[in-house]
N, C-alpha and C positions, 0 to 999 in steps of 0.2 A: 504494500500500500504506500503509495505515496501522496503526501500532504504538501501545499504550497502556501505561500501568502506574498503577494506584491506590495510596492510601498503605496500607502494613502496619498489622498492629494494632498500637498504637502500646508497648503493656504487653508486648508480645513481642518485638518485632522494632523497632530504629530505623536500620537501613542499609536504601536506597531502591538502586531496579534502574537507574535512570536519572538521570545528574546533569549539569547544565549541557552540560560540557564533552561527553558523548558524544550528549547531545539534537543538538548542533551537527553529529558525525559519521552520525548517522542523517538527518538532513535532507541535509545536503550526497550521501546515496545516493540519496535521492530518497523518502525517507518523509516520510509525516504523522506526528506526534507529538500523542499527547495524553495529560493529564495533571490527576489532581486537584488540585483547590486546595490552598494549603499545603503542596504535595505533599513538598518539602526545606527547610521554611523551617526546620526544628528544627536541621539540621545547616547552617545560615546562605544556604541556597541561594533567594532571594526567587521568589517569582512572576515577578515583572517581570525578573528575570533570564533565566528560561526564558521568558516572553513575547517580549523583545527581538531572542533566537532564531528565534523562528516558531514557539512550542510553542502549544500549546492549551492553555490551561485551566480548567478545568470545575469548578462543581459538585458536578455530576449523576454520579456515579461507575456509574450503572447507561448512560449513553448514552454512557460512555468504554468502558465491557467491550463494548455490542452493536455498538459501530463499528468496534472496532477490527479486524484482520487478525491482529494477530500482542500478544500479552498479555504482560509481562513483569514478575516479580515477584522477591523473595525466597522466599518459603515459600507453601504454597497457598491460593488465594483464602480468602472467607468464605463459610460455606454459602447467606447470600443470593447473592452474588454467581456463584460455581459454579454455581445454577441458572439463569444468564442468558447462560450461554457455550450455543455455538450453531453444528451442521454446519460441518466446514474450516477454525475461526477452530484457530488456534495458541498454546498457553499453555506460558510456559518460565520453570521457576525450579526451585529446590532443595526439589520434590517430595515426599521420603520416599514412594516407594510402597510399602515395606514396614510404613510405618504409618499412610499412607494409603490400602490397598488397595482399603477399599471403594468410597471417594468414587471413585477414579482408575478405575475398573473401570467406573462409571454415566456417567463422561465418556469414556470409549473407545467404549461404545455409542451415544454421539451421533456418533459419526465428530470426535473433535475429538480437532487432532494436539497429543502429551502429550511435552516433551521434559524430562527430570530430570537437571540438570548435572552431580550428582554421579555422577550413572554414567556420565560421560566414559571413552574407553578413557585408558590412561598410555602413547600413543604422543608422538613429537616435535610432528606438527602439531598435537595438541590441547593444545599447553603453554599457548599464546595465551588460553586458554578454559578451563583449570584451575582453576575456582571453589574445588576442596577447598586447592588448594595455596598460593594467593592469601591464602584466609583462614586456613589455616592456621599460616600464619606469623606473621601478625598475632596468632594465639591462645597463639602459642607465645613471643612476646615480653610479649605484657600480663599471659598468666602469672607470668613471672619478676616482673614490676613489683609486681604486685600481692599475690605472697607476701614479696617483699624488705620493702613497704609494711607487711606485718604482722607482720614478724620482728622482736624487740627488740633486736638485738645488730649492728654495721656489718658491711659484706659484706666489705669487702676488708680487707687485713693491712696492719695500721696498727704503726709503732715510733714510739713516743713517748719522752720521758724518764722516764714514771711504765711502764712497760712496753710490754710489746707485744701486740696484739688479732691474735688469730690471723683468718684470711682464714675466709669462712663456705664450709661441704662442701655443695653441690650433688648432687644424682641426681637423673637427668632417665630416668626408663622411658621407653621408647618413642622411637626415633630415625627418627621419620618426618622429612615439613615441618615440623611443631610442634617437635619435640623438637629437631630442630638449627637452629635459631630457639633454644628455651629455651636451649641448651648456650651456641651465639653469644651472646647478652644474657647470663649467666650471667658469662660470663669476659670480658666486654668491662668489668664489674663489680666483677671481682676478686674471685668466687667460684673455687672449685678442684670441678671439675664432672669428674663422676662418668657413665654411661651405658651402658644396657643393651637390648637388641632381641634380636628372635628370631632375625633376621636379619643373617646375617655380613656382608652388604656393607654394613652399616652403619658396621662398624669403623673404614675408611678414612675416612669422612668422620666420626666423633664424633672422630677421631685431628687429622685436619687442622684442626680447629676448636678443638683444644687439650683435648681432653675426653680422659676418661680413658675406655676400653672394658673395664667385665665382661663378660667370657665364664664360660659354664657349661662347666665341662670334659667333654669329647666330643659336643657342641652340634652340630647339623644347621642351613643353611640354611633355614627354613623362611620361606618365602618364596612367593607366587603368580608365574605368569606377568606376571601384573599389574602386580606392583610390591607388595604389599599383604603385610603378617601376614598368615599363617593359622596355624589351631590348636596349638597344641603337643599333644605325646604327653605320656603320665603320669611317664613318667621325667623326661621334661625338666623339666615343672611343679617336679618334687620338687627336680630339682637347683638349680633356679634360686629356687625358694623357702629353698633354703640358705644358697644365696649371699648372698641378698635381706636375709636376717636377719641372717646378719655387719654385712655391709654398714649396713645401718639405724642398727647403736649407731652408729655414728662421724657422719652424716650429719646435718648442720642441716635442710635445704628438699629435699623430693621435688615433681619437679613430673610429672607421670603424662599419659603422650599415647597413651595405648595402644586403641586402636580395633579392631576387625573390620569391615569394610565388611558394614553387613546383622541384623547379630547383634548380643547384648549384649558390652559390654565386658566382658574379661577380668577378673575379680579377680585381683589381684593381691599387693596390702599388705592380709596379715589382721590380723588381730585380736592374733595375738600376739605379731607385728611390731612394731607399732605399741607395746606394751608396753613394747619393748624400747628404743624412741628415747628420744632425751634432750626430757625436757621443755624445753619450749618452741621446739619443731622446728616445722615449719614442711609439710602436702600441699597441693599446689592440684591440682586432679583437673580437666584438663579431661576429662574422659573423663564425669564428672557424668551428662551427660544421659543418656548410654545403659547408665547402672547404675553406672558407677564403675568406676575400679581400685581404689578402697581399700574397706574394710570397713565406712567408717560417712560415706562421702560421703555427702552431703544438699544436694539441690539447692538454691539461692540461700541456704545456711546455713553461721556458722562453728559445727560441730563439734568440741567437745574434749575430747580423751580422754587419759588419763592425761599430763595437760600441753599434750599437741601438738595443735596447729589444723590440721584439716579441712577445706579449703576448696572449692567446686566451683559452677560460676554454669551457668542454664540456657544462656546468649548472653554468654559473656565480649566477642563482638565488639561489644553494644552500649556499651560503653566507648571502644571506638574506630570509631563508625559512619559517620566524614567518611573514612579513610584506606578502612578495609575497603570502604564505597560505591565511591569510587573506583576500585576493583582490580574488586569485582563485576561492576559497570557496564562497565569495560573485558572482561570477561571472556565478558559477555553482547554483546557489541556481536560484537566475535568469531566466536561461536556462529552470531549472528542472518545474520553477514555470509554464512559458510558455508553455511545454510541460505538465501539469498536470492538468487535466479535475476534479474537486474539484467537482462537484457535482456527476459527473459518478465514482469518486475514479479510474481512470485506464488515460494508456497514453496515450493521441487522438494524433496521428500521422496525423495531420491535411498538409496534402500536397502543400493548397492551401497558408500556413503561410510561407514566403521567408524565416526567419529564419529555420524553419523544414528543409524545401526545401533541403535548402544548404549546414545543416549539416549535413543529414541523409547519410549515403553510402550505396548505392544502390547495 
């Protein structure tokens, strides 16, 4: 069996599917590895590194996708590329088939098997292979870094003999992986961190990590079997946009993690929230890409409005693409291991395995 991965577009994407250290755990199962030139040199990982391994590498990135077995990437190919896949061959990365539906619909009628990480179930065995969870954490710490980075005031509460600098007020929306990451790096900081979700079992763990929990009084779990948000009802919206607004005068840095698996992001900080903070406050919105929590995110731009900075990046991970690589790459090894029939050498698309299941696109 042989497995490939080419390099991402470089203006989009700089974390790589495959690095050193897991080229060596795919060989040692009995794969071929191949791989473009330069494929990791960005993130310090040479040729000759992956060479000294047993890697391949090429070129020719059009006779690394037609050899390969089994394709692995971050995000999906190029459209030259996608038209050189071909019957049985396997291609695994963080898909978007909700936004990619067209393209992934023309490669299902070639018979070519389509597995999309992030629609992993949130059972125990697929913790191993939780791409969203992995990187999310990592998204949820570079946040905090990178609004602390743009805040003019120290985070923590300093007593001097000229006075004393009050500790900076943290709210962190959204108490997924991101968020209790933000909360965690927040108070390890000597911020005084703040936290809200839809969802009640959140509480204990924003609680244990030292964070303080808004609750909207007479709030519903709203919660998926999944583990995921879903929707709120209009009462709730209203009440929590109440709170929201208290809330906000007092607050330095909002960092916003609030997602829908599928859908756009929730707004959430309007417009006349935002009015109300004190200048020179501080959003980082990962939520950016898929519309925003706030009212005047703009992707890869700081925004500001009446004082306070807007922040939100298409790929906050490529700021950190050696560590986040690292956790991917582990995360897809994982995946690949599960799907890889070791004694038959080929991929058992086993239907009946929840993880297959859920991520194959049908």
């Amino acid at each position: 069996m042989r497995i490939g991965s080419v390099l991402e577009n470089q203006k989009i994407e700089k974390r790589i599917a495959i690095t050193p250290d897991i080229a060596k755990k795919y060989i040692a199962l009995g794969f071929e590895v191949a791989l473009s030139e330069k494929y990791g040199e960005h993130l310090g990982f040479k040729d000759k590194d992956y060479k000294e391994l047993g890697v391949e590498i090429s070129k020719d990135e059009k006779e690394i996708i037609n050899s390969a077995d089994i394709i692995v990437q971050l995000g999906l190919l190029s459209d030259d590329n996608l038209l050189l896949l071909k019957e049985n061959q396997t291609l695994i990365g963080v898909l978007n088939p909700h936004i990619n539906k067209e393209k992934i619909e023309k490669l299902s009628k070639k018979n070519i098997n389509i597995f999309s990480l992030e629609m992993l179930p949130r059972i125990t065995r697929a913790q191993s292979m939780d791409i969203l969870s992995s990187q999310a954490n990592l998204a949820g710490y570079k946040a905090v870094i990178e609004s602390f980075a743009n805040f003019e005031k120290a985070i923590p509460m300093m007593m001097t003999a000229a006075g004393t600098i009050p500790a900076a007020k943290v709210l962190v929306v959204g108490a997924g992986v991101a968020g209790l990451q933000a909360i965690a790096t927040a108070k390890r900081m000597g911020a005084v961190v703040f936290a809200t979700d839809v969802r009640m079992a959140s509480k204990e763990q924003v609680e244990s990590l030292g964070g303080k929990f808004l609750t909207v009084e007479g709030s519903e779990n709203l919660e998926t079997e999944g583990g995921y948000a879903k929707e709120t009802s209009e009462d709730f919206k209203k009440k929590q946009e109440e709170l929201l607004a208290e809330t906000l005068k007092k607050i330095d840095i909002v960092i916003c993690t609030a997602l829908i698996p599928g859908k756009k992001a929730p707004l959430i900080i309007k417009e006349n929230m935002i009015a109300n903070m004190k200048s020179g406050s501080i959003i980082y919105d990962l939520a950016a890409i898929q519309g925003g929590n706030s009212a005047f995110t703009d992707v890869d731009k700081i925004v500001v409005k009446e004082g306070v900075k807007i922040m939100g990046e298409a790929n906050i991970l490529n700021k950190l693409p050696v560590s986040a690589s690292n956790l991917y790459s582990k995360n897809v090894l994982n995946f690949v291991t599960n799907l890889y029939d070791k004694e038959k050498k080929k991929v058992n698309i086993n239907l009946e395995d929840e993880i297959i299941e859920k991520t194959l696109i049908k």
